[in-house]
Phi, psi and omega in degrees: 000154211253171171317290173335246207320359172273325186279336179259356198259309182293309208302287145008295190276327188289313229282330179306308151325314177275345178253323172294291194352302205300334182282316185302313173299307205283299190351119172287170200199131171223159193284001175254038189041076289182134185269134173238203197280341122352325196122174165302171177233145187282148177319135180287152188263172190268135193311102182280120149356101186299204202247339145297340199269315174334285137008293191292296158324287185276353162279354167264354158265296167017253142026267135342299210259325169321298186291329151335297179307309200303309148344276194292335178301284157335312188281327211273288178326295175335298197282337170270316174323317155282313143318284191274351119002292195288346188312276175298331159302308188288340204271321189304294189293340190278330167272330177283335191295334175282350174283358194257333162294292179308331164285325191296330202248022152277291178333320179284340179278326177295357211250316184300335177286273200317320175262348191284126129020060192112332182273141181298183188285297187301315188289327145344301197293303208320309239263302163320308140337305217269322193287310190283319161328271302224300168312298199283019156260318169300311187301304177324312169233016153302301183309334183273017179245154185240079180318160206267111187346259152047297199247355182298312175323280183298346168301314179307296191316313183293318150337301196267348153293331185275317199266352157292341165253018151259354168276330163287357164288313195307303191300349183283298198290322176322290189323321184325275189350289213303313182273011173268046162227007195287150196238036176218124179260008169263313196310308179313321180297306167296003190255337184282339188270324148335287197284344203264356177264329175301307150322300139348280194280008152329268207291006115313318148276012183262305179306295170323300200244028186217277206301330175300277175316330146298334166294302196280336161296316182303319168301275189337295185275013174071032164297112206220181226037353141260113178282148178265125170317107142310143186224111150249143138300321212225036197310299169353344232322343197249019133286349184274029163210179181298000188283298187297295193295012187279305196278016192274301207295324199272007154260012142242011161251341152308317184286328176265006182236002161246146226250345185247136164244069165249101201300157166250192157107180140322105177238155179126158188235151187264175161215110159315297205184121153268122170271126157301129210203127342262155180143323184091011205280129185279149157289141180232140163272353170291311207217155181280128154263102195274126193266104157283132190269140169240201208269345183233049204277135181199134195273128144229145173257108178310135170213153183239130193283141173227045129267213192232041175235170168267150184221145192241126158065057166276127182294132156216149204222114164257115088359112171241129151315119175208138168234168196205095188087217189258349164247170196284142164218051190296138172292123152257128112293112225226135143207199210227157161232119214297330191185112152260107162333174183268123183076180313320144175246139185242135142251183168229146175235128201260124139246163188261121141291313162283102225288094174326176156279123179271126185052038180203125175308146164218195198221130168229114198254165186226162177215129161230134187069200005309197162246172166276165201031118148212103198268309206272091168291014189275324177298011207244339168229186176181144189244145211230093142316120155212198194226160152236094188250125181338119145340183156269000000 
């Protein structure tokens, strides 16, 4: 046997081997083990994730959680920003209000100097002095307060509104000073209704350029629960002219050149007319008036002065009949109407609080005044038949 023929004899022997693998290879396959020339075949197993794809998978939760994180981070940042916003407004307006109290209630001590009875020139100035110190402190610390970016404009204006009243308080009592030798009680008047406009235009410019425009900015940065203070000095408004300030001056200077405080002249006051509020419905003393009662149920009473003085701190008194069991337990109401011109008519509003008789006729009686010297009391009262029925 030659090298050749040895050589073609393995080539032989091999090929069948080799044409079975390639069948073996070649075989379709299916996954419900499907028979080969073998026997059956076991199920394929399931394809596993290479180390890239893997990879992949996971920079892509990453990812995923990362902008998640970024999300809530964001609402979150948002949601303190606005908290704390809101903060910073209330914490504001919370220092203002109190100087805005405080100032109102210099107004209520001027409007009480101004209507008392009886005061003399000097305690008048003392007293005025003592109101306007009082303004310029309040301006004084308005100023130590650090308003919210926003609002620094209008915080100077609210500044400078506190400091226009403490120069019209200075400038009031100068005026006393200056006319109290003036032998013209119209000149005097106009020169105290002057300084007395200047007060005025205070608690004009405290609204116009401080509390409006602080509202709307409060809109504006979408700030809700804070409120803007109201401030009057000069709630009075019908003392700021000559009319008024003539007989203020010739009652204190009547108090400092007369040794008697029994006023001369005509004194009295009428009572016009009681209403129900709200709504308005007048009372009548001829015929019973069924009144429905609610929760802001309120009398306002009209009263005139009808002499021939200006009249101050007139007492007026509304009364409901009421019992309760077998004894009396009438609703009183008590106030002041601060200053009436001569012919003017002033009110007062009473509300009731306190839970009326229901469905039993009663009586609601009213009193305005007296006054000093006030001879003639008939006009001074009135008695009201009614009724009191539950609201809707």
């Amino acid at each position: 046997m030659t090298e050749r023929d040895s050589d073609i004899e393995f080539d032989f022997f091999d090929e069948p081997e080799t044409q079975e693998a390639t069948q073996r290879r070649r075989a379709p396959r299916d996954g419900g083990g499907s028979r080969g020339p073998r026997g059956p075949r076991p199920p394929r197993r399931p394809v596993r994730p290479t180390a890239e794809a893997t990879r992949l998978l996971r920079l892509a939760g990453l990812i995923a959680f990362a902008i998640f994180l970024v999300v809530v981070l964001v609402l979150v940042v948002k949601s303190c920003r606005s908290s704390s916003k809101n903060s910073e407004y209330a914490n504001y307006m919370s220092d203002v209000r109190a100087i805005a109290s405080g100032s109102a209630g210099v107004g209520r001590q001027l409007n009480d100097t101004l209507t008392t009875p009886g005061i003399k020139e000097a305690d008048l100035e003392t007293k005025l002095n003592g109101l306007a110190q009082q303004e310029s402190q309040y301006a004084d610390r308005a100023a130590k307060i650090n308003p919210p970016g926003p609002l620094r404009v209008e915080h100077q204006h609210l500044i400078e509104a506190l400091r226009l009243r403490t120069s019209g308080l200075t400038g009031l009592s100068l005026a006393f000073r200056r006319t109290a030798k003036s032998k013209s009680s119209s000149q005097a008047g106009q020169v105290l209704a002057k300084q007395a406009l200047v007060l005025v235009a205070s608690d004009v410019n405290w609204d116009t350029y401080f509390r409006n425009p602080a509202l709307t900015e409060l809109q504006h940065q979408g700030i809700t629960g804070v409120s803007v203070p109201d401030s009057k000095i000069f709630s009075n408004t019908d003392l700021a002219n000559t009319r008024s300030m003539i007989p203020v001056w010739q009652r204190v200077h009547g108090a400092a050149t007369s040794s008697s405080s029994t006023p001369s002249g005509i004194h009295g006051v009428g009572l016009v007319s009681t209403k129900v509020l709200p709504g308005g419905q007048e009372l009548a003393t001829t015929s019973e008036t069924t009144i429905t009662a609610s929760t802001n149920l309120a009398f306002e009473v009209a009263v005139k002065d009808t002499g021939e003085a200006q009249e101050v701190k007139v007492p007026v008194t509304l009364t409901i009949e009421k019992t309760v069991g077998s004894k009396s337990a009438p609703i009183v109401k008590r106030g002041t109407i601060s200053l009436i011109d001569v012919g003017a008519t002033e009110t007062i509003t009473f509300h009731i609080t306190e839970q009326p008789p229901f469905s039993t006729p009663t009586k609601i009686r009213v009193q305005a005044g007296p006054v000093p010297a006030e001879k003639n009391f008939t006009n001074n009262k009135a008695t009201y038949p009614v009724i009191f029925s539950i609201g809707p």
